[in-house]
Backbone as a ProteinNet text record, in pm:
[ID]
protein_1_A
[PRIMARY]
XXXXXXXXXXXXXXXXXXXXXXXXXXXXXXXXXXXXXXXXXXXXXXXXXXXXXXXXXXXXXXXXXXXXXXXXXXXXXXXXXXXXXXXXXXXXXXXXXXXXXXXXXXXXXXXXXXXXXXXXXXXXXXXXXXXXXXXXXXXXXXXXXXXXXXXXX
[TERTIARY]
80.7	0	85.2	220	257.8	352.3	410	451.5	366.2	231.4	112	116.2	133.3	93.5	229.2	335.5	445.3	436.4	396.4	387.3	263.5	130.2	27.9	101.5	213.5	281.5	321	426.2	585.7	483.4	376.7	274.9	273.3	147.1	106.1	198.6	318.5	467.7	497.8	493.4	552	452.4	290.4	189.4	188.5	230.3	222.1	294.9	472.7	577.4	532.8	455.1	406.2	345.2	263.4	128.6	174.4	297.8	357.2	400.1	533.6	557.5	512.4	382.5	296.5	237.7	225.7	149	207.5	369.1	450.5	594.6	604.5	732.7	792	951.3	1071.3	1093	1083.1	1126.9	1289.1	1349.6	1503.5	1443.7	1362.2	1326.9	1243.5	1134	1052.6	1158.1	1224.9	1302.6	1396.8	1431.8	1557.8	1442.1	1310.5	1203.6	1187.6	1151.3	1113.4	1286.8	1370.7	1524.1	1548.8	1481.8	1524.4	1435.3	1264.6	1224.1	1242.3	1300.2	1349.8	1449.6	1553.2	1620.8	1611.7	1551.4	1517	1412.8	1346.6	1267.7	1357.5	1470.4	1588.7	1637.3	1675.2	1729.5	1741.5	1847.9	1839.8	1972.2	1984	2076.1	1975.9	2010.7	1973.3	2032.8	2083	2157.3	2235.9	2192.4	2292.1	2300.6	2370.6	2387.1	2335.1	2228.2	2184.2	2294.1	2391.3	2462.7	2487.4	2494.3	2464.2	2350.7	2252.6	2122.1	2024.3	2123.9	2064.8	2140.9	2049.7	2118.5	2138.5	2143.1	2169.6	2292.5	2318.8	2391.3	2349.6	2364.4	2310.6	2416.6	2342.3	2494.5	2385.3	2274.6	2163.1	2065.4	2009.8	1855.2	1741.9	1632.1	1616.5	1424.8	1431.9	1270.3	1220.7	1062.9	1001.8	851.7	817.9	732.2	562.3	504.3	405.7	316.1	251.4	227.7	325.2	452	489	456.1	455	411.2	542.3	502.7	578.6	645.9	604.3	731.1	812.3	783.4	901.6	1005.5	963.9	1023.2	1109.9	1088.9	1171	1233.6	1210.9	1307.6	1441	1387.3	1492.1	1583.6	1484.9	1651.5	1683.8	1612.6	1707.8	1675.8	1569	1515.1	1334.4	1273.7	1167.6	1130.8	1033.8	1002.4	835.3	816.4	659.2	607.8	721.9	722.4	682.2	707.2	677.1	577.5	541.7	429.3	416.6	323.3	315.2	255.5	284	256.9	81.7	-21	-110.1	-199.9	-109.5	-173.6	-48.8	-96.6	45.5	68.7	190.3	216.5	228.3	268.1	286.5	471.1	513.7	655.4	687.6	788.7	838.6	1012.2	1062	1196.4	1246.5	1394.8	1377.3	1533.9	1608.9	1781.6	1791.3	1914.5	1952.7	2076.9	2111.5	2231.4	2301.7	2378.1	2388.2	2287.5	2187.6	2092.2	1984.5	1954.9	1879.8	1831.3	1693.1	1599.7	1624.5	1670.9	1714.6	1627.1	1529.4	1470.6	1387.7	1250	1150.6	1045.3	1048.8	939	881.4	732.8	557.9	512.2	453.6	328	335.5	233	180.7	270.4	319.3	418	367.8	220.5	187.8	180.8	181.3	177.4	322.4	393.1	545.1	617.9	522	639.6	757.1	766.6	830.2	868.2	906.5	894.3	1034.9	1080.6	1238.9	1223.8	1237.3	1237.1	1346.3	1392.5	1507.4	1504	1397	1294.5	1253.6	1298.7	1233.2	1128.7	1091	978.7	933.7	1061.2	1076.1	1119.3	1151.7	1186.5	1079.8	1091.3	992	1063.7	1212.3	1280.1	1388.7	1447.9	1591.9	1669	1775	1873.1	1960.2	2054.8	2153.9	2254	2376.5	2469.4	2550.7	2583	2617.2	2717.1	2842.5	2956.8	2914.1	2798.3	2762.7	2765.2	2725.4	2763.5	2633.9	2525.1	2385.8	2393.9	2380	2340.3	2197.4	2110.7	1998.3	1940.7	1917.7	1802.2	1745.8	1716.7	1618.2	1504.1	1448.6	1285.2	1167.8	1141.5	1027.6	886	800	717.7	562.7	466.3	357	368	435.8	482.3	533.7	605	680.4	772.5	897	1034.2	1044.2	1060.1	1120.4	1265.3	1354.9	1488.6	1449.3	1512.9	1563.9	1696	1691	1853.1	1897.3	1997.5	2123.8	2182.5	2181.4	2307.6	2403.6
-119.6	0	126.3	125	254.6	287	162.2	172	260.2	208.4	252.3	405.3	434.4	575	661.6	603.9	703.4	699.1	603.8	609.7	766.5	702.3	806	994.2	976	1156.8	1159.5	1055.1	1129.1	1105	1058.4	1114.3	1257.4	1265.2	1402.4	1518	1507.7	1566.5	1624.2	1490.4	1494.7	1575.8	1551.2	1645.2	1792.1	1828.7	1967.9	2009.5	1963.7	1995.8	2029.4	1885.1	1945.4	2037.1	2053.1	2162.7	2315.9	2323.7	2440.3	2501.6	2360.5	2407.2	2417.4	2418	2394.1	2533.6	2584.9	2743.6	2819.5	2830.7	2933.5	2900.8	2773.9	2773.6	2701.2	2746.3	2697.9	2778.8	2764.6	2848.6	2960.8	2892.6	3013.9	3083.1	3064.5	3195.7	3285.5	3228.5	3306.7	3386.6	3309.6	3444	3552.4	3482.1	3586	3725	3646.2	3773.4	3884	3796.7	3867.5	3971.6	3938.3	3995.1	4112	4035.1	4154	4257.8	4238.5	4392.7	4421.4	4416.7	4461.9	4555.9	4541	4576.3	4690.7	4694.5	4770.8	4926.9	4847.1	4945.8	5043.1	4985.9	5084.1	5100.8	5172.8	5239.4	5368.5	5449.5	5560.2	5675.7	5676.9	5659.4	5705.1	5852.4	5818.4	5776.6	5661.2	5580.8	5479.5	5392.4	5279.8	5172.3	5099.1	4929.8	4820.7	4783	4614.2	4539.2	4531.3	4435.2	4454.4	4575.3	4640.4	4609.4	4607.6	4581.7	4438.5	4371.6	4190.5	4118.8	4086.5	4023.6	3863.8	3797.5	3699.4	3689.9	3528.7	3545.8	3531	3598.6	3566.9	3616.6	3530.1	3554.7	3663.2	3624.5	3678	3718.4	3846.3	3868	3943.5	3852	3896.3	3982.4	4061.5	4164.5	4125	4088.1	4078.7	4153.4	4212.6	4247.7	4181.7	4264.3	4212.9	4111.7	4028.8	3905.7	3825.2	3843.8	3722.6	3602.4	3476.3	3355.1	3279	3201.4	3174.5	3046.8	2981.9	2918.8	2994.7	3089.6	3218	3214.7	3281.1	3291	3164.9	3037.6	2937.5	2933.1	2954.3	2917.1	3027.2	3138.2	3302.3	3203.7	3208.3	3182.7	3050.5	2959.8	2797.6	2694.1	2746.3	2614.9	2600.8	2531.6	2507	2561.3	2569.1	2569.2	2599.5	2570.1	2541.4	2698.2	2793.7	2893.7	2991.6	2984.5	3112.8	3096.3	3246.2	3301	3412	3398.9	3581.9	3638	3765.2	3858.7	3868.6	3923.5	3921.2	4080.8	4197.6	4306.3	4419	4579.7	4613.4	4678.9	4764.9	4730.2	4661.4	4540.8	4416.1	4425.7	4374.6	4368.6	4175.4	4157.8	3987.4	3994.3	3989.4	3955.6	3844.2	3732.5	3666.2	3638.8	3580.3	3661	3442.4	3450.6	3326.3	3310.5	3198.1	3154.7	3020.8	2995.9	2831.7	2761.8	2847.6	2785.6	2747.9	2814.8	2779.4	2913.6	2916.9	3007.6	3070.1	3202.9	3190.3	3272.3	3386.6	3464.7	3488.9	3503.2	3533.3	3644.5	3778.2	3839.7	3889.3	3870.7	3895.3	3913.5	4023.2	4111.7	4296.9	4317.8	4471.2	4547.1	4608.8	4773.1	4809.9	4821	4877.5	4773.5	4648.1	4563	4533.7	4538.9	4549.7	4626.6	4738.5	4919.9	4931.5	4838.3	4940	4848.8	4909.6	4869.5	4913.2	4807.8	4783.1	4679.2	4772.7	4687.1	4769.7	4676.3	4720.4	4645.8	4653.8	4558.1	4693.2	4720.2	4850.1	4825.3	4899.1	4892.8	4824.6	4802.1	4722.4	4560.6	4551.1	4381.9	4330.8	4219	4136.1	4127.7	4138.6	4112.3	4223.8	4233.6	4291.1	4173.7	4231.6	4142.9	4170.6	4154.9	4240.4	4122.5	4096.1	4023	4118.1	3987.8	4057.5	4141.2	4115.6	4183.3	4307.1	4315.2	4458.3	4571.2	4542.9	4616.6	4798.7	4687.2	4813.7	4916.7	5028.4	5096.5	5224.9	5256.7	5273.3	5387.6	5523.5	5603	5549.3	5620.3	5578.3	5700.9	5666.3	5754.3	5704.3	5789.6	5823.8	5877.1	5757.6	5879	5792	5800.1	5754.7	5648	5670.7	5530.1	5392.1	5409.9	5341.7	5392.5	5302.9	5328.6	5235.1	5374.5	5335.3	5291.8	5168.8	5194.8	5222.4	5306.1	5324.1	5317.7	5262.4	5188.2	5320.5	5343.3	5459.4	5382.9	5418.5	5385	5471.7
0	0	0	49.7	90.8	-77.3	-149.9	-272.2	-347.3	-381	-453.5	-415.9	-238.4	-261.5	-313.3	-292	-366.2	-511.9	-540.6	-679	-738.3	-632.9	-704.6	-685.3	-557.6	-507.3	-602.7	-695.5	-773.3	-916.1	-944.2	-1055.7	-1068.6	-968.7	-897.8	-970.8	-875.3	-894.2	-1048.8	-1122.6	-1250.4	-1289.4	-1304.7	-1376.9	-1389.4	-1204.9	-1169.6	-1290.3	-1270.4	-1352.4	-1503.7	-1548.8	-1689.1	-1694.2	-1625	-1629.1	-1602.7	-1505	-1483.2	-1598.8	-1687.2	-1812.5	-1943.4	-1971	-2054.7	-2038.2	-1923.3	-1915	-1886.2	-1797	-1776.7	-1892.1	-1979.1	-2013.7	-1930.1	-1981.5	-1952.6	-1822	-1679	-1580.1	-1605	-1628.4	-1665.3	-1774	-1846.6	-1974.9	-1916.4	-1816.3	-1716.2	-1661.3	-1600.1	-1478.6	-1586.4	-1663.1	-1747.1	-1831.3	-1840.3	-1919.6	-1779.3	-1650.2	-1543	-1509.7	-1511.3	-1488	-1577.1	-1658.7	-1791.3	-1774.5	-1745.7	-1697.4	-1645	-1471.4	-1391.7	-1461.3	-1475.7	-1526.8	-1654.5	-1711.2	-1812.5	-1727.2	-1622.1	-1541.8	-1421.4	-1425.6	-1353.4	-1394.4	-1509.7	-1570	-1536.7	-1510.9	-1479.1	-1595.1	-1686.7	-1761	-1929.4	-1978	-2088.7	-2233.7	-2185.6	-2296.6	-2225.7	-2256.9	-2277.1	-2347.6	-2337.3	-2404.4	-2394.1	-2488.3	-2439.7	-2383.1	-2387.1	-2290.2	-2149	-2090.4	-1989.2	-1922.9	-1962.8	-1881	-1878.1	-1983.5	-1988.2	-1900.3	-1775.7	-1633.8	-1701.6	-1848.8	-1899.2	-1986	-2012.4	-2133.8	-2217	-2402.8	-2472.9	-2627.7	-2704.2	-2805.1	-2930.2	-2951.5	-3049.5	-3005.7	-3026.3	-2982.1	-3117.4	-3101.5	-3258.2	-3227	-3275.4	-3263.5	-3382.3	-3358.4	-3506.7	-3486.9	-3654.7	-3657.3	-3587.8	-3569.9	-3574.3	-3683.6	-3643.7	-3691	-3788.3	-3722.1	-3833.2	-3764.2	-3885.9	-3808.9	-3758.1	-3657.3	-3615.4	-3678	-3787.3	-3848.2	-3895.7	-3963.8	-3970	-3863.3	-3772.1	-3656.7	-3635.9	-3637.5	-3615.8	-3746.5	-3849.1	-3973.1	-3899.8	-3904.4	-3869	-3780.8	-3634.1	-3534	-3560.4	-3658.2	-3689.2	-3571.8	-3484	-3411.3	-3409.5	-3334.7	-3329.7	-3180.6	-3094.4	-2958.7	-2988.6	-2925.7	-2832.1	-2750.3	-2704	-2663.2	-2720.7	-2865.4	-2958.4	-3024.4	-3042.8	-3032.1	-3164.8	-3236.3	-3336.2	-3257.1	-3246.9	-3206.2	-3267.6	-3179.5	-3251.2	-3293.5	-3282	-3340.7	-3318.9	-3352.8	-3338.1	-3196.7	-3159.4	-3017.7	-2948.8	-2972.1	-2941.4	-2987	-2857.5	-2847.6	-2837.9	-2931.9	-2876.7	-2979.6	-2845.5	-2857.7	-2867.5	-2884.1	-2861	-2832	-2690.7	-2692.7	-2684.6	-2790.1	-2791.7	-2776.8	-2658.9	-2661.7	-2711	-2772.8	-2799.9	-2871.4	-2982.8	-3058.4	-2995.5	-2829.3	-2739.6	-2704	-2644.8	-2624.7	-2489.2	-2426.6	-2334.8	-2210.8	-2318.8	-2321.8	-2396.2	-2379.8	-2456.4	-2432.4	-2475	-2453.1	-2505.8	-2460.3	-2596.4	-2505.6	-2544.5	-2483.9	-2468.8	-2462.5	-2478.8	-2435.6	-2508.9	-2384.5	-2310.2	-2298.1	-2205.9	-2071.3	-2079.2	-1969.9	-1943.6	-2030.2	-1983	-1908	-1940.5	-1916.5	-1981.8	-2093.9	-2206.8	-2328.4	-2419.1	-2592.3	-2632.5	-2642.7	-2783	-2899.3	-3003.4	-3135	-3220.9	-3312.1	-3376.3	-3518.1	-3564.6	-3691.4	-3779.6	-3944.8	-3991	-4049.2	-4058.5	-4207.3	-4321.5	-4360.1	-4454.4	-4450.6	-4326.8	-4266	-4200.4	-4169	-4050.9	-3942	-3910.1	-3808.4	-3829.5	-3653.7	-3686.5	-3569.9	-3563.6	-3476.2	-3454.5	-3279.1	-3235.5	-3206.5	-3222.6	-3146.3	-3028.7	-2966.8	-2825	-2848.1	-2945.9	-2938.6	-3014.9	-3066.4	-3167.3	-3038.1	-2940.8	-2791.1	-2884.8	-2876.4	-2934.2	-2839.6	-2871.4	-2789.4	-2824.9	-2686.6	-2746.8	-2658.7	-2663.7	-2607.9	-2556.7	-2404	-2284.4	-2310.3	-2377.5	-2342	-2280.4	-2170.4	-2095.7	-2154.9	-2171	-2206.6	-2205	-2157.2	-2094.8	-2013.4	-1929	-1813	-1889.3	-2026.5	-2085.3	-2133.6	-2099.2	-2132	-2313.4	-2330.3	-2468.9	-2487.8	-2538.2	-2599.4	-2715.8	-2773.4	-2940.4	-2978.7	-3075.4	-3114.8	-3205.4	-3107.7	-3194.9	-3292.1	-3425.6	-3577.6	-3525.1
[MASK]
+++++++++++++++++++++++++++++++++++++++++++++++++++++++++++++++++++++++++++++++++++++++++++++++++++++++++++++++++++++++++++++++++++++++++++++++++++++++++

């Protein structure tokens, strides 16, 4: 009897686990999205460097337009994941910082639920994209309780 019941706990166990990662993700991409607004929200500095303020490592980080689909998106960064998402209207921010061909960081959703909007994707592209050693650097604007970066050329 007491086999049976460890068996039915380390079930239990395993389900939560799926069920956690099935609706929050990969926990380290959670915390590195949660790190990274932090971070972006103390900013006190008008200007600085994406490498400066990404409490991660990451070798690529790529911005895409609104609605591209997301096989796009996996053809671009060269993998597949379960995580990504098109964006589904505009103002809609989704980054995506990769290290090692691996997802390290992911963030989608509203500027305005974020408190703030960086894209570095023109007009004329569906995506843009920064490597770490490009050492970006980008305008801190303030301006309706969202922090804007804008990427200095």
């Amino acid at each position: 009897m007491k086999k049976r019941k460890i068996v039915i706990m380390i079930s239990a166990a395993i389900f939560v686990c799926i069920v956690f990662l099935l609706i929050y993700g990969n926990p380290i991409v959670l915390k590195n999205k949660n790190d990274f607004g932090r971070a972006v929200k103390n900013i006190d500095s008008e200007m600085i460097t994406l490498n400066e303020i990404t409490p991660f490592e990451w070798d690529i980080v790529y911005s895409f337009a609104p609605y591209t689909p997301k096989q796009e998106i996996e053809n671009i960064i060269g993998f597949k994941s379960n995580y990504i998402k098109e964006t589904l209207s505009e103002g809609m921010l989704q980054l995506i910082f990769v290290k090692e061909n691996k997802m390290v960081c992911n963030i989608w959703g509203y500027n305005s639920d974020l408190g703030y909007d960086i894209s570095f994707w023109t007009a004329t592209e569906i995506y843009g994209q920064i490597r770490y050693e490009d050492e970006a650097s980008f305008s801190v604007v303030r301006e309706d309780n969202i922090i804007l970066l804008v990427r200095n050329e």
